[in-house]
ROFI-797289 format. One record per residue (C-alpha): y, x, z; residue number from 1. Coordinates in Angstrom, 2 decimals. Example, Ala and Ser with C-alpha at 12.3 -4.5 7.8 and 13.67 -1.06 7.14 Angstrom:
BEGIN
<<-4.50; 12.30; 7.80>; 1> <<-1.06; 13.67; 7.14>; 2> 
This chain:
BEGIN
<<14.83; -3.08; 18.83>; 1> <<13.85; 0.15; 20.94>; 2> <<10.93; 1.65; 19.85>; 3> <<8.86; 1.54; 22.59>; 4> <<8.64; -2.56; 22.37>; 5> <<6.69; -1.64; 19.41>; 6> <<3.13; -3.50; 19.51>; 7> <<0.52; -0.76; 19.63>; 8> <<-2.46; -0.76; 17.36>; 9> <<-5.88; -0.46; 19.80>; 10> <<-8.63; 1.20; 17.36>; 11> <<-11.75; -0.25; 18.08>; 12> <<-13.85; 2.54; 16.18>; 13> <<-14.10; 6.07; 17.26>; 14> <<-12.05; 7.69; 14.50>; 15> <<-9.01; 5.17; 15.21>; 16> <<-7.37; 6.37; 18.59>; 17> <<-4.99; 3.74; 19.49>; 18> <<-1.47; 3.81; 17.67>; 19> <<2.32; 3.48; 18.36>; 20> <<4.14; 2.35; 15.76>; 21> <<7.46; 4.40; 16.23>; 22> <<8.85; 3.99; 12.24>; 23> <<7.19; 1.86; 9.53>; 24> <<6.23; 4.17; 6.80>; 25> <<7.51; 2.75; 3.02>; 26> <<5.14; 3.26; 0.02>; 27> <<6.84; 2.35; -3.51>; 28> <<4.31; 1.65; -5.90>; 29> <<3.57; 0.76; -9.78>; 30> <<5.86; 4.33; -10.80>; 31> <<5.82; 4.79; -14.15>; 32> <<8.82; 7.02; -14.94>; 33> <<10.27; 9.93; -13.58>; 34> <<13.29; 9.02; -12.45>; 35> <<12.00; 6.25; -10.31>; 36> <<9.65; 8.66; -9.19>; 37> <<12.61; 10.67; -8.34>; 38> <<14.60; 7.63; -6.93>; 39> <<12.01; 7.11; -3.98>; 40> <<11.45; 10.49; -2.80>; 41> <<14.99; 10.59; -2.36>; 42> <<15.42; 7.49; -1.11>; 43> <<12.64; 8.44; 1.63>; 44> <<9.35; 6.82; 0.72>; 45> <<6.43; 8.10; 2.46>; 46> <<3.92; 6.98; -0.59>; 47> <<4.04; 6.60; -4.16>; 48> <<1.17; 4.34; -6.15>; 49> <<0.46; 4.75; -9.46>; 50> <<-1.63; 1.88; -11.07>; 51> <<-5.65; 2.90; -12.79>; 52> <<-6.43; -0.66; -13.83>; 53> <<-5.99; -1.47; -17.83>; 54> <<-4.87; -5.34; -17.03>; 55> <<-1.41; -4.35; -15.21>; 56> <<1.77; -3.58; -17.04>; 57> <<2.15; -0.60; -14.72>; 58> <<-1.03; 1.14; -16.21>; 59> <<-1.00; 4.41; -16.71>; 60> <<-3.16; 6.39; -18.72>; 61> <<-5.21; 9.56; -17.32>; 62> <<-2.75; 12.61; -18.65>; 63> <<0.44; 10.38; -17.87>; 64> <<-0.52; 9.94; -14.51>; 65> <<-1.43; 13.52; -14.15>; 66> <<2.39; 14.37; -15.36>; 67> <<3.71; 11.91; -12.69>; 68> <<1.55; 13.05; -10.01>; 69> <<2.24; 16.41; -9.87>; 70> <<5.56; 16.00; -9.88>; 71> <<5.54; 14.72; -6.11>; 72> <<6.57; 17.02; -3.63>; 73> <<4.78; 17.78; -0.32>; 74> <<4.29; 15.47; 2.59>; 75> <<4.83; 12.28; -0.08>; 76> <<1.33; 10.32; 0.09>; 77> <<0.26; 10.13; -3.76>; 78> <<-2.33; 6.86; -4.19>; 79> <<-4.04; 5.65; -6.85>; 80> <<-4.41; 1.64; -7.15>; 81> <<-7.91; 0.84; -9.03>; 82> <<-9.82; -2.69; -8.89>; 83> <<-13.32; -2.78; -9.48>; 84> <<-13.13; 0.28; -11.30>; 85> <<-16.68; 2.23; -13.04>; 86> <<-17.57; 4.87; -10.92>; 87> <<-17.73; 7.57; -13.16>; 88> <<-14.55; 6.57; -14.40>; 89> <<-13.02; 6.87; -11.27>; 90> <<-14.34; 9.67; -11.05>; 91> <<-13.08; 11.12; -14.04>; 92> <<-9.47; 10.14; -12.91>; 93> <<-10.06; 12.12; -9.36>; 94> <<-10.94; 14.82; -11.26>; 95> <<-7.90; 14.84; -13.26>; 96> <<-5.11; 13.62; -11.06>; 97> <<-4.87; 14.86; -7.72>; 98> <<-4.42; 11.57; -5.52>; 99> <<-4.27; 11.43; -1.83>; 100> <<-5.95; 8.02; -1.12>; 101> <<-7.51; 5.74; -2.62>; 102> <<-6.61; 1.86; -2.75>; 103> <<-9.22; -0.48; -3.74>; 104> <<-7.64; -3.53; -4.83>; 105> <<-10.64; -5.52; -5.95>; 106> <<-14.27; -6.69; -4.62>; 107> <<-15.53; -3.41; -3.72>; 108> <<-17.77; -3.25; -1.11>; 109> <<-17.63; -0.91; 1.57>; 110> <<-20.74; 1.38; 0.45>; 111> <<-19.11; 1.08; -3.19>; 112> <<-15.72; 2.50; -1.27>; 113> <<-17.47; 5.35; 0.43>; 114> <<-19.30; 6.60; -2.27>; 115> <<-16.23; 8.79; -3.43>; 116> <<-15.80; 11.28; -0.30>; 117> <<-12.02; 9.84; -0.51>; 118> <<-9.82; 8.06; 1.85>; 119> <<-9.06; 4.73; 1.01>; 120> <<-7.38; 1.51; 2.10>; 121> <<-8.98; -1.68; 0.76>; 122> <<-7.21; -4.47; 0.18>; 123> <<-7.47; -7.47; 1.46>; 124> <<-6.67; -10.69; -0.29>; 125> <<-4.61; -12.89; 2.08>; 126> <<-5.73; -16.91; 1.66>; 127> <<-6.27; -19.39; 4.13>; 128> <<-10.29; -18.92; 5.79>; 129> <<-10.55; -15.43; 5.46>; 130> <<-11.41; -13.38; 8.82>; 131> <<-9.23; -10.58; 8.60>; 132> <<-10.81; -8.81; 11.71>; 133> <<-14.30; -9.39; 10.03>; 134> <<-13.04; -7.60; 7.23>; 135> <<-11.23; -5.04; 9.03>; 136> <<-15.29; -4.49; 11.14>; 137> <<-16.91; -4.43; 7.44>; 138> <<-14.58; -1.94; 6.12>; 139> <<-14.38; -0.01; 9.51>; 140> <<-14.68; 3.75; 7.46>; 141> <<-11.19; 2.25; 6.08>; 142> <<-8.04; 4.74; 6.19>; 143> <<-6.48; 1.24; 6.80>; 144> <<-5.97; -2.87; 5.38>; 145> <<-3.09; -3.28; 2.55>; 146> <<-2.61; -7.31; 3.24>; 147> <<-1.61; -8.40; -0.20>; 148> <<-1.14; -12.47; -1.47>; 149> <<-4.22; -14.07; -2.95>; 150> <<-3.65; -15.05; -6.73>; 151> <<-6.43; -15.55; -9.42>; 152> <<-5.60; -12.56; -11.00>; 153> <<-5.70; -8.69; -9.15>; 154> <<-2.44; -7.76; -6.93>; 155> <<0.01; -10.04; -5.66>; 156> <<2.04; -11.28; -8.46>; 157> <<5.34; -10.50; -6.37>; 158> <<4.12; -13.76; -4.12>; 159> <<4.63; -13.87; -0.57>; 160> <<1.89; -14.62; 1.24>; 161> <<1.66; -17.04; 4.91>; 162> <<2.27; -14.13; 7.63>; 163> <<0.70; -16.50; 10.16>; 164> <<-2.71; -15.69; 8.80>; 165> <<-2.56; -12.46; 9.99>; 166> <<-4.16; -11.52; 13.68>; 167> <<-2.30; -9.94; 16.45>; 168> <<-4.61; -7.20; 16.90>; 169> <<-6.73; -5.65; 14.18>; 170> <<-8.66; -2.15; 14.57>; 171> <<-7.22; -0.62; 11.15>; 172> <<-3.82; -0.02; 10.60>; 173> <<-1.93; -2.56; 8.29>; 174> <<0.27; -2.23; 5.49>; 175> <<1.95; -5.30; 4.50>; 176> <<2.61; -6.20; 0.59>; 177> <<3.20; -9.35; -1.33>; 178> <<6.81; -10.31; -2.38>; 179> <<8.82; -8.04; 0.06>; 180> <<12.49; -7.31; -0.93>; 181> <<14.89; -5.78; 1.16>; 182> <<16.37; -9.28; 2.24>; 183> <<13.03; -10.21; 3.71>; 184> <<11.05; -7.00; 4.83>; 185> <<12.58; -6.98; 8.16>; 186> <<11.53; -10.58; 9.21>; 187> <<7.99; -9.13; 7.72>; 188> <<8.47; -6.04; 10.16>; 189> <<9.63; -7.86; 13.12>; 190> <<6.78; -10.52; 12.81>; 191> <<4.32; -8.48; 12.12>; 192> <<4.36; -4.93; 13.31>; 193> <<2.58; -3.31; 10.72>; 194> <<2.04; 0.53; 10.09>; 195> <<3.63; 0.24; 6.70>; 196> <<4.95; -1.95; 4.39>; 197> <<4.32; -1.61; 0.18>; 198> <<6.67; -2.54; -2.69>; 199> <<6.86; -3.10; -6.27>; 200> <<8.26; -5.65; -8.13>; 201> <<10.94; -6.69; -5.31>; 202> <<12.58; -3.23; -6.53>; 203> <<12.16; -3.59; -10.16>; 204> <<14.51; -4.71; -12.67>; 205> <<11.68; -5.65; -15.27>; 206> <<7.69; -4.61; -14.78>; 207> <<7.19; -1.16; -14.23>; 208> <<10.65; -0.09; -14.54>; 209> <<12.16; 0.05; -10.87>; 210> <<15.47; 0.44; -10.00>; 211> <<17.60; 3.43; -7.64>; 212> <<19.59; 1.02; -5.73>; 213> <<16.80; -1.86; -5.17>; 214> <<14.80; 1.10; -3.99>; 215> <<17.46; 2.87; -1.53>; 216> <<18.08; -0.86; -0.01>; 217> <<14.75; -1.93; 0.74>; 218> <<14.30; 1.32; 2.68>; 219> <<17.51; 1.10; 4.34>; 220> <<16.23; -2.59; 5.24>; 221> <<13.09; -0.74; 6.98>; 222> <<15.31; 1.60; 8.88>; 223> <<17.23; -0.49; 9.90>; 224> <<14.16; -2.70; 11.52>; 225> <<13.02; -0.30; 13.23>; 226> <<16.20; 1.14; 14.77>; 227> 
C-alpha cells in the first residue's frame, strides 16, 4: 500500500497539528526480563511497557523496574502501565524509574492524569456504547488513546476487541491493543490506520515471559503493512 494512501489524523486541539501516518510505530509491552528486553530493541520496537499494577503477572517491583529501564537505549519510548494507581505512589515510582510516558489503564480522570506534569496516553476500554470521540474531547491534554478490549478485570486479557467500534476520525492519535498477533495485526493496520499498535501476550510463550521469534514476526507483520 503506498504510503501516501495513508488516512491522516486531523487534530482538533491546538497542540495536535494534523498527522500522516507514514510507518506504524510497535510498542512491546509487559517486559520482565532482559533478554526480551533485548529481543525488541533489536527486533525494532519503538516502545517498551513495563507493568506498576500489583494484580498483573507482569508486575514489577520499584528497583526491578529501575534495572530494566535503564537498560533501554536512546530513541526507545520507555512507559510505565499503572491503573488507578495512589498518587504518591506513583509518584514514588517516577522518582525512581525514569519512564517516558505514562499509560493510565484504569478510571482516571483527566485532572487525576494531569496532575503528574507527565505525558500520558489513557486508555480507553473498547465495549459497545462508549463515545470514543467524547473520550478522546475529555482527555484532549492526552499524548494519545491506547484502544484496548473491555473485560471485568484491568487490560485486555489477550481479547480482541470489535474494530467497528472505532471512529474514522478521532483528534488523538490511536494505538491499537487487544489480542494482536502477527497473523492478525495487519488486517488491524489496514482497517484501522492507527499511529501504533501494542503487544503482549500475542508474543509470549507463557505470562510475562515473551518470546525472540514471536517478537521479530509481529514486527515484520507491521512492516510489512505498511510497505
Amino acid at each position: 500500500m503506498a504510503l501516501a494512501s495513508r488516512r491522516p489524523y486531523h487534530g482538533a486541539f491546538d497542540h495536535f497539528p494534523a498527522l500522516t501516518v507514514s510507518r506504524t510505530r510497535v510498542k512491546i509491552c509487559g517486559i520482565t526480563r532482559e533478554q526480551d528486553l533485548d529481543a525488541a530493541i533489536n527486533a525494532g520496537a519503538d516502545a517498551l511497557g513495563f507493568v506498576f499494577y500489583p494484580p498483573s503477572s507482569r508486575f514489577l517491583e520499584t528497583p526491578r523496574a529501575a534495572e530494566l529501564v535503564r537498560r533501554v537505549p536512546p530513541f526507545v519510548t520507555r512507559v510505565g502501565l499503572f491503573v488507578n494507581p495512589d498518587p504518591a505512589v506513583l509518584m514514588a515510582t517516577l522518582a525512581a524509574v525514569p519512564l517516558d510516558l505514562i499509560q493510565f489503564q484504569g478510571d482516571e480522570t483527566p485532572a487525576f492524569c494531569e496532575q503528574f506534569g507527565r505525558p500520558y496516553l489513557k486508555v480507553a476500554r473498547m465495549r459497545p456504547g462508549l463515545d470514543l470521540v467524547e473520550f478522546a474531547c475529555a482527555y484532549a491534554s492526552a499524548r494519545g488513546l491506547l484502544l484496548d478490549t473491555y473485560v471485568e478485570s484491568y487490560g485486555g486479557a489477550g481479547q480482541k476487541f470489535d474494530w467497528s467500534l472505532v471512529p474514522k476520525a478521532l483528534p488523538l492519535p490511536v494505538v491499537v491493543a487487544g489480542g494482536l498477533t502477527a497473523e492478525n495485526v495487519g488486517a488491524a493496520i489496514r482497517q484501522l490506520r492507527p499511529w501504533a499498535v501494542d503487544v503482549s501476550s500475542g508474543v509470549e510463550v507463557a505470562k510475562g515471559v515473551k518470546d525472540a521469534t514471536k517478537i521479530a514476526a509481529f514486527i515484520a507483520a507491521v512492516k510489512n503493512t505498511d510497505a
